[in-house]
C-alpha positions as CSV (number, residue, x, y, z in Angstrom):
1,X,90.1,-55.1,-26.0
2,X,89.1,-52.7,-28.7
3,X,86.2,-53.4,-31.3
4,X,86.8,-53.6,-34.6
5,X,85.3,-50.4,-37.2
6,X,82.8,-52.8,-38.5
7,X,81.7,-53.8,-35.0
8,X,81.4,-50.5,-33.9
9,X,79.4,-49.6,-36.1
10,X,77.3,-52.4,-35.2
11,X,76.8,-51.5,-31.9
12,X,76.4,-47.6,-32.2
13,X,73.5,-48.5,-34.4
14,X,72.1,-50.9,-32.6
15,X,72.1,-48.2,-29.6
16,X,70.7,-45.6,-32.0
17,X,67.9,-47.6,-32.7
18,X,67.4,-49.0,-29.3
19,X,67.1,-44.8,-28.6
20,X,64.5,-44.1,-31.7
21,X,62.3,-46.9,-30.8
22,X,62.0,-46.1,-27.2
23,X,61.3,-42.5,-28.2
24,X,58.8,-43.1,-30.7
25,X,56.6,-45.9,-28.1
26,X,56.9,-42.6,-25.7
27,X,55.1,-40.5,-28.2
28,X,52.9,-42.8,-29.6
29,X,52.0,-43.0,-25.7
30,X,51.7,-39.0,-25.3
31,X,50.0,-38.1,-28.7
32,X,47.8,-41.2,-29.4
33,X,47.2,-42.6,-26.2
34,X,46.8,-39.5,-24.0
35,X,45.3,-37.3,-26.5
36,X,42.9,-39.6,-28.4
37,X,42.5,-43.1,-26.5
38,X,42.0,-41.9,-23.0
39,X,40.8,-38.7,-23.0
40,X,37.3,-39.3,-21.3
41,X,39.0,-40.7,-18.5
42,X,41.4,-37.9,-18.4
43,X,38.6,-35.3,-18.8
44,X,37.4,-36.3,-15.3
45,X,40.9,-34.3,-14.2
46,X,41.5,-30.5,-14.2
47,X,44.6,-29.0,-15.2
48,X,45.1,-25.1,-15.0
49,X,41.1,-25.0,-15.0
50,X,41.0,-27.5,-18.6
51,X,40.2,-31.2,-18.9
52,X,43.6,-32.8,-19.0
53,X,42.1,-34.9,-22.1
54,X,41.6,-31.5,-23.5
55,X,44.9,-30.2,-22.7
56,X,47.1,-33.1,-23.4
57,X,45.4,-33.1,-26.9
58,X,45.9,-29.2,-27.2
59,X,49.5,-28.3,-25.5
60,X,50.7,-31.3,-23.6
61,X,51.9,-33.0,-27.0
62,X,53.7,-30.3,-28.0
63,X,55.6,-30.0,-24.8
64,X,56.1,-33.8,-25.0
65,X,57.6,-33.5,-28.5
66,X,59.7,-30.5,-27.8
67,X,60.8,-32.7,-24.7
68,X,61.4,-35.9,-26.9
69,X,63.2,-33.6,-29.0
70,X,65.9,-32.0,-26.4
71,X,66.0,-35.9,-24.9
72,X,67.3,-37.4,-28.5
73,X,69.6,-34.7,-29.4
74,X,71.3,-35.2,-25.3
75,X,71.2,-39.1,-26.3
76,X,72.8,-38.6,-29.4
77,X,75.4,-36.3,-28.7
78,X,76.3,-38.7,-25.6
79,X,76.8,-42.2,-27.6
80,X,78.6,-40.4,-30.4
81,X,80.9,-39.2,-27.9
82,X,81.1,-43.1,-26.1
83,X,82.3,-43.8,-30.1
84,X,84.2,-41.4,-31.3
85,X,82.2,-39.7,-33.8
86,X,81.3,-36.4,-32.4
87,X,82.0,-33.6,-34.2
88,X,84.8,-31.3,-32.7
């Protein structure tokens, strides 16, 4: 049973944003939670000799973006494979 163009389209959205939301609640989670909310309680650990408040609010954000990045870019390239719209 194939979908229709329309429904596709439907559905290849509704994954994309599916994807974007989840992504975004993961770095609200890394940058804003980690880095701002609990940072006392994250200060009480060491990481390479820094708070890990400190160092989540420093590097550990940037990793986490850079890794949210290469995840979306993987996810993307995947579903527009599963609907045909990759580029060749």
């Amino acid at each position: 049973m194939s979908l229709s163009k329309e429904d596709a389209a439907r559905a290849y959205w509704k994954e994309n944003l599916r994807l974007m939301m989840t992504l975004l609640v993961v770095w609200f989670v890394v940058s804003f939670c980690a880095g701002i909310l609990f940072v006392d309680v994250l200060n009480q650990i060491q990481f390479f000799g820094f708070p890990l408040g400190f160092w989540f609010a420093q590097q550990g954000a940037i990793y986490g973006f850079l890794l949210l990045i290469l995840v979306y870019v993987l996810k993307m390239n995947k579903l527009d494979r599963k609907y045909d719209l990759h580029e060749e």
